[in-house]
N, C-alpha and C positions, 0 to 999 in steps of 0.2 A: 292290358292285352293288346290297345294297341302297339306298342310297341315291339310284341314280340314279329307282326306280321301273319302274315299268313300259312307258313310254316314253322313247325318246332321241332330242332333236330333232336331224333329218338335214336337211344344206346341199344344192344342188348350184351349181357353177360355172355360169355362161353370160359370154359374151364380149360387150363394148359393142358400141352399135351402129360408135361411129366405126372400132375395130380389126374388128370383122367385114368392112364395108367392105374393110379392108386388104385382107384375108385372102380375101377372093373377087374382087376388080380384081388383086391384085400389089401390093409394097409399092414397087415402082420406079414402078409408073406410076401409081398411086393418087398418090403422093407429087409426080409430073411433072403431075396431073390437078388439085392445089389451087389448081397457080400458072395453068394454063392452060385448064381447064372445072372451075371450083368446082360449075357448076352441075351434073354428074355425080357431082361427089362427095357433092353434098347430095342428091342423089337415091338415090344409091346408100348412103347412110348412112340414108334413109329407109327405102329396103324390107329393109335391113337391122335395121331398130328393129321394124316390123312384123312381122317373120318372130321375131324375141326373143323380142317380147314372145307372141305365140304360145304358141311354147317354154315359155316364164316361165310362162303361164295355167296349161300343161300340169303342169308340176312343181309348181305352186304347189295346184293340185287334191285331188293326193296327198300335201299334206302337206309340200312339201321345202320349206327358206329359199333363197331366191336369196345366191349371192357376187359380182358384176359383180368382172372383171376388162378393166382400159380400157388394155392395154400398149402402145400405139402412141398414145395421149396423153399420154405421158410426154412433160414435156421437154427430155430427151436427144432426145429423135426429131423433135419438133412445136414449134412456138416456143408462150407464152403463148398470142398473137393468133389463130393456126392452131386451138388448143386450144378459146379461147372462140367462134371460129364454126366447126367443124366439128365438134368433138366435143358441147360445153356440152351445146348445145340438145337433141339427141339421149339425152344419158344423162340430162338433167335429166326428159325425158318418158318413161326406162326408171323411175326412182328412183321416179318421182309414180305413174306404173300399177303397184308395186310395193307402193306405202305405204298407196296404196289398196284392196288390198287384203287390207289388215292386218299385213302383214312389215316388220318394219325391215330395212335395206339396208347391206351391205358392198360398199365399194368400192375394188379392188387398184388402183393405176397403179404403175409398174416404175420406177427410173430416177429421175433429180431431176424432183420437184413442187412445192419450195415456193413457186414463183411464182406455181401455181394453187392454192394451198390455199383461200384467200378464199373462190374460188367453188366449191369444194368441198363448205366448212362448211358454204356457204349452200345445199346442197339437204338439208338436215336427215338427213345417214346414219344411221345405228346406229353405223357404224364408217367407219376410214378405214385400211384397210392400207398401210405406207410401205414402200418398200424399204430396205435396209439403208444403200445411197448416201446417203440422206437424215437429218437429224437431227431425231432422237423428240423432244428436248427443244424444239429451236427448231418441230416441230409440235404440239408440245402449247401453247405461249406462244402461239404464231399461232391455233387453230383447236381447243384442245382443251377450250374452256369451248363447242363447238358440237356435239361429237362424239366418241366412244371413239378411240385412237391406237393401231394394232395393227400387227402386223410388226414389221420392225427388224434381226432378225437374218437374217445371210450366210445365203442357203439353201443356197449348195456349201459355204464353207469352214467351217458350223457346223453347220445341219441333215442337210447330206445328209454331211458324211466327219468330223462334228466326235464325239467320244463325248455319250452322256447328260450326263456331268457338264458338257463342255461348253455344249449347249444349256441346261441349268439356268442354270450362270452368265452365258450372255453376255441368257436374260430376267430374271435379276434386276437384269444391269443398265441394262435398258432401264425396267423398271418403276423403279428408285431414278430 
């Protein structure tokens, strides 16, 4: 303890604008709504980025570090294409009002990514949490001289039911 000092810097989650979106239209017709009114989705991925970033002001006020989690930009869910006009632009203007002011930026997506890693790297994160589906090695070769490479491991079958010992090894061997 002592070493940590006298303070411990606190995170908190907030959701991208593209998955809030989801999360307030439905993910069935959000999903029926890219192919047939993109132009609701981008609206509604709008005042969903407004209403964040808000939120974001608010905790960022007291002190907290933002984590963006973008689960429904995964693509398992979203193709590339989908990704870079409906998501990109959106977390790319959460990331920038973020870095502005003064926090570096973590950012989850679920599911296979390495299609969009490129433009990933290219919003300058502090971090990039992968999921386990995804290979740490082939993202760090891809995107890891742009940004830290975090996650990795099974969150059911090693963090949530695996022992300590387990967790230990399956990050040491993501770090090797």
């Amino acid at each position: 303890i002592d070493e940590m000092g006298d303070e411990i810097g606190c995170s908190f989650g907030v959701v991208g604008p593209f998955s809030n979106a989801f999360f307030l239209l439905g993910i069935e017709k959000t999903l029926t709504c890219l192919h047939k009114d993109p132009d609701a989705v981008h609206k509604l991925c709008q005042i969903s980025l407004e209403t964040i970033k808000a939120y974001t002001a608010a905790a960022m006020e007291i002190g907290l570090t933002p984590a963006i989690s973008e689960p429904l930009s995964s693509c398992t869910v979203v193709s590339p294409k989908v990704f870079r006009e409906f998501s990109l632009p959106y977390l790319k203007e959460l990331v920038d009002f973020i870095k502005a002011r003064g926090k570096g930026v973590i950012v989850h997506i679920c599911g296979q990514t390495e299609k969009i890693w490129p433009d990933l790297g290219a919003l300058g994160l502090a971090g990039l949490s992968i999921d386990n589906v995804a290979s740490i090695l082939e993202c760090k070769k891809t995107i890891g001289h742009q940004t830290k490479i975090l996650g990795n491991v099974d969150p059911g079958g090693i963090m949530y039911s695996g022992t300590p010992l387990d967790v230990r090894l399956r990050t040491l061997e993501c770090i090797q």
